[in-house]
C-alpha positions in Angstrom: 38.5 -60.2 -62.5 39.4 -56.9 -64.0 42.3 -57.1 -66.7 44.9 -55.4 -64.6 46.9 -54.0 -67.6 43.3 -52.1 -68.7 43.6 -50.1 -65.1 43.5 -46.4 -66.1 46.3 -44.9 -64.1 46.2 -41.1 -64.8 47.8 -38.9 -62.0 45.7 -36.2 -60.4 47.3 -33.0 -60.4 46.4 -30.5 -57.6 47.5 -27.1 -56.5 51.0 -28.2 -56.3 52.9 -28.6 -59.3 55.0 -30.8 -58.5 53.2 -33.6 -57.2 51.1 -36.2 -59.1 48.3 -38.8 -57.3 47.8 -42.2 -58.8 44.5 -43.4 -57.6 45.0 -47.6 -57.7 41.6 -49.9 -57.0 43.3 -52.0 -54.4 45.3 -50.4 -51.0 48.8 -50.0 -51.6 49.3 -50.5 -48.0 47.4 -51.8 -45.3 47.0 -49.3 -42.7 48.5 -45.3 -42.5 50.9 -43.9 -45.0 54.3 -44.3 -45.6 56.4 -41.6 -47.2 59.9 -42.8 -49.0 62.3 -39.7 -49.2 65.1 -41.3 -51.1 65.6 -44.3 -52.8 68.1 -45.8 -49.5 64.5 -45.5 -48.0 62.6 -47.8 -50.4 65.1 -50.6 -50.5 63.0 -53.0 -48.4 60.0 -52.5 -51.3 60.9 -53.0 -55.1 58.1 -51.5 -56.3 58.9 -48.0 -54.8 62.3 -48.3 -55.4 61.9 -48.8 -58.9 59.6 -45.5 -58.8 63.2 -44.0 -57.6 64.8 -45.5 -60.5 62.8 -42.8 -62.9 64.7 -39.9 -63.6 63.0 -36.9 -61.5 60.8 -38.9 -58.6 62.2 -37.5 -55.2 59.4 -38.3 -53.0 57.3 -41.4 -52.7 53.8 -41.3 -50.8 51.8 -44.6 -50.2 48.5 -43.6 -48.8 45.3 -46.5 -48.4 45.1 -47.0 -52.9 47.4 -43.9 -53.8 50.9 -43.2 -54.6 52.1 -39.8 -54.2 55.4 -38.8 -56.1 56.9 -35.3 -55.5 59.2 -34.7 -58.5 62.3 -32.6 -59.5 60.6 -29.0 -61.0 63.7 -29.8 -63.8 61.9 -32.9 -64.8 58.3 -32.6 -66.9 55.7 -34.9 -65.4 55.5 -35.9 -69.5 59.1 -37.6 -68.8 58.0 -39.5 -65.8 54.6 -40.3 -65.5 54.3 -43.2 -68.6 57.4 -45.0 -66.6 55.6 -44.6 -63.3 52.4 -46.2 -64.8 54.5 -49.3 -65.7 55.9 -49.3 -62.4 52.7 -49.0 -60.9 51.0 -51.6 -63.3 54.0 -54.2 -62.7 55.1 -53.9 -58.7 51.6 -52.7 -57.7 48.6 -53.9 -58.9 47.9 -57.6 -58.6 50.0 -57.7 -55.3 49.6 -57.3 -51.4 49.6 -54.1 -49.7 52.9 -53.2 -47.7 52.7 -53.0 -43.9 53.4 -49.3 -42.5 56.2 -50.0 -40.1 
């Protein structure tokens, strides 16, 4: 089994500035997408409620094995994206995917 911890995590940037893709090797959640617009949202998941506890994050995407944050243009993605690959690494990887409802 793959050390989870060794799981390169670096966010795909693409025409939009402000949002970041973390590509993960296992679904995030089983079926759809589920988009989180505040942290009130998230409460029923830990894991994407402690992306909301990162100074910046103001949109959460879960999407088959990515997560999709949309983040404040006053925040650098260099302030953010270290804590969101400990978040990821932590609530994430290793556990099942969420249901879409």
């Amino acid at each position: 089994m793959t050390e989870l911890t060794a799981v390169p995590l670096t966010p795909l940037r693409d025409y939009h500035p402000l949002r970041a893709t973390f590509l993960l090797p296992q679904p995030v959640i089983r079926t759809g997408w589920k988009v989180y617009e505040s942290a009130a949202a998230a409460s029923g998941h830990r894991g994407v409620a402690a992306l909301f506890r990162i100074p910046g994050v103001q949109i959460v995407t879960l999407h088959r094995n990515s997560v999709k944050l949309l983040r404040d243009p006053e925040v650098s993605w260099e302030d953010i994206v270290p804590a969101a690959q400990e978040v990821l690494r932590q609530e994430f990887l290793g556990h099942e995917p969420l249901e879409a409802a």
